[in-house]
N, C-alpha and C positions, 0 to 999 in steps of 0.2 A: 782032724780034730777040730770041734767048732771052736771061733773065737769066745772068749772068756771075755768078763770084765776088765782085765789088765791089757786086755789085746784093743782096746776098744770097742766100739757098738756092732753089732752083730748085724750086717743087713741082706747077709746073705739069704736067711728066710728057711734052709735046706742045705745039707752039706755040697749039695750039687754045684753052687757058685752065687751069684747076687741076686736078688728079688727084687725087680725095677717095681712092684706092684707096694714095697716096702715104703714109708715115707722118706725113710731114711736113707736108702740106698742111694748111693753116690752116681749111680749111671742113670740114675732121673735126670742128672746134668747134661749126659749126651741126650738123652732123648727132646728135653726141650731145643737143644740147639740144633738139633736132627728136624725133628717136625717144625721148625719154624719154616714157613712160604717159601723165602726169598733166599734162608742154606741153599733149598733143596734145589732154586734157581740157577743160582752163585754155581752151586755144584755142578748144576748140569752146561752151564753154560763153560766152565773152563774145563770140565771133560772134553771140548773139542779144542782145547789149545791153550797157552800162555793168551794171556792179553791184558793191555794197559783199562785203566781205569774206565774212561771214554768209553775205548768201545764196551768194556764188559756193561756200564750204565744201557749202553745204545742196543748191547742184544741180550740183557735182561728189563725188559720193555712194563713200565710203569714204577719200577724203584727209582725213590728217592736218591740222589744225591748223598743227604743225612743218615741213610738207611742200609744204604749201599756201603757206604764209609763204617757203618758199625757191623754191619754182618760180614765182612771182610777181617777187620782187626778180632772179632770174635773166631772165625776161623782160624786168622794165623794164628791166635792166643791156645788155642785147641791142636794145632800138630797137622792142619787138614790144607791148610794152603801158607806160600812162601809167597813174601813179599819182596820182589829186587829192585833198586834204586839205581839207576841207569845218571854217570855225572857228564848229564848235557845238557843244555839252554834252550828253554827250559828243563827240568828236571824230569826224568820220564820212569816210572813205575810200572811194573809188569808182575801181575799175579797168575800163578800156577798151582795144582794142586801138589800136592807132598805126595808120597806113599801111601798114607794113613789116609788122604783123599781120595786118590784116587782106589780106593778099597772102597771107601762109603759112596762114592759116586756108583760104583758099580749096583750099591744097594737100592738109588732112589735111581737111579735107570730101572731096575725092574719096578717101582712104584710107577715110572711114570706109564710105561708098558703097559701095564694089568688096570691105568684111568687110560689110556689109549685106546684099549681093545672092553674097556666094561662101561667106559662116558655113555652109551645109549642105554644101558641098562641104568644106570643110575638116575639118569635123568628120567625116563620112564617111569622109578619109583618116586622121584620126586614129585612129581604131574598126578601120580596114587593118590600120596600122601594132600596135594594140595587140595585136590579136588574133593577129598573126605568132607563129611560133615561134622561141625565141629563140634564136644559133646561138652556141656556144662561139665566143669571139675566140680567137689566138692567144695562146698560153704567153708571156711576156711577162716576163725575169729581173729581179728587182728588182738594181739597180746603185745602194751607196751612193752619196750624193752630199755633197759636201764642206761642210760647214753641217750636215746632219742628224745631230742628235743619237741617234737611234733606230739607224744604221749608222754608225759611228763605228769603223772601224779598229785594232787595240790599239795602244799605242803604245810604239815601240821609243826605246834608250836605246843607240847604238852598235853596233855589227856590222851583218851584212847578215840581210835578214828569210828567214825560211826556208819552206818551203811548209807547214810544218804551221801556220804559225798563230800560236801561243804568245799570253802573255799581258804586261802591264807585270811590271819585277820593282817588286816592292811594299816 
């Protein structure tokens, strides 16, 4: 039976289950956190083992520090990796995937597979693509728009505006 008004918002799209193509659908939230660069890094780099902070920075090679530290805590936040607090001096942290991760790693190991075995076709269409000529778009009038300070209208003080234009009186 579809969801109703009293059931909440409908984003299923189909009785079949949720419609990510919906604005509404709530597994837009996996998807962004799925297709971001450095999950799909994170992911594959603790697919081959627990590891402390250090190294996961040193073999996910060009993340940030800052970056590193938020796509980490966004995972644990998500059910995809555990974070354990090891009490010794210094303090020592170790991340592993969960369950739930290690199921989505499985997912972007085939992503990375099918850009492993298709990297030269892609890039061949990209070298297509570049070397095209490139074709004038259409003439395209710029229309100020209400907020833009750059087109900004004069502004009138009484009467009706006239087609020439004019200016504020000052």
């Amino acid at each position: 039976m579809p969801a109703g008004p009293a059931d909440g918002p409908d984003h299923r799209g189909s009785q079949d289950g949720p419609d990510m193509l919906s604005a509404g659908c709530p597994t837009r939230q996996v998807l962004d956190r799925v297709a971001g660069r450095w999950t799909m890094l994170v992911l594959l780099a603790l697919e081959e083992g627990p590891r402390g902070f250090s190294a996961l920075q040193r073999r996910v090679e060009g993340v940030s520090h800052k970056v590193l530290t938020q796509t980490l805590r966004a995972l644990e936040r998500d059910g995809l990796v555990d974070r354990e607090v090891f009490a010794t001096t210094p303090v020592t942290v170790e991340y592993r995937l969960t369950v739930l991760g290690t199921e989505l790693s499985g997912v972007v190991d085939g992503i990375r597979e099918w850009a492993y075995a298709r990297i030269d076709v892609v890039e061949a269409a990209r070298a297509r693509y570049d070397e095209r000529p490139r074709r004038p778009g259409p003439v395209t009038p710029v229309t100020p728009v209400h907020g833009d300070l750059r087109a900004r209208p004069p502004r009138r003080t009484g009467g009706s505006a006239g087609a020439g234009g004019g200016t504020s009186p000052g």
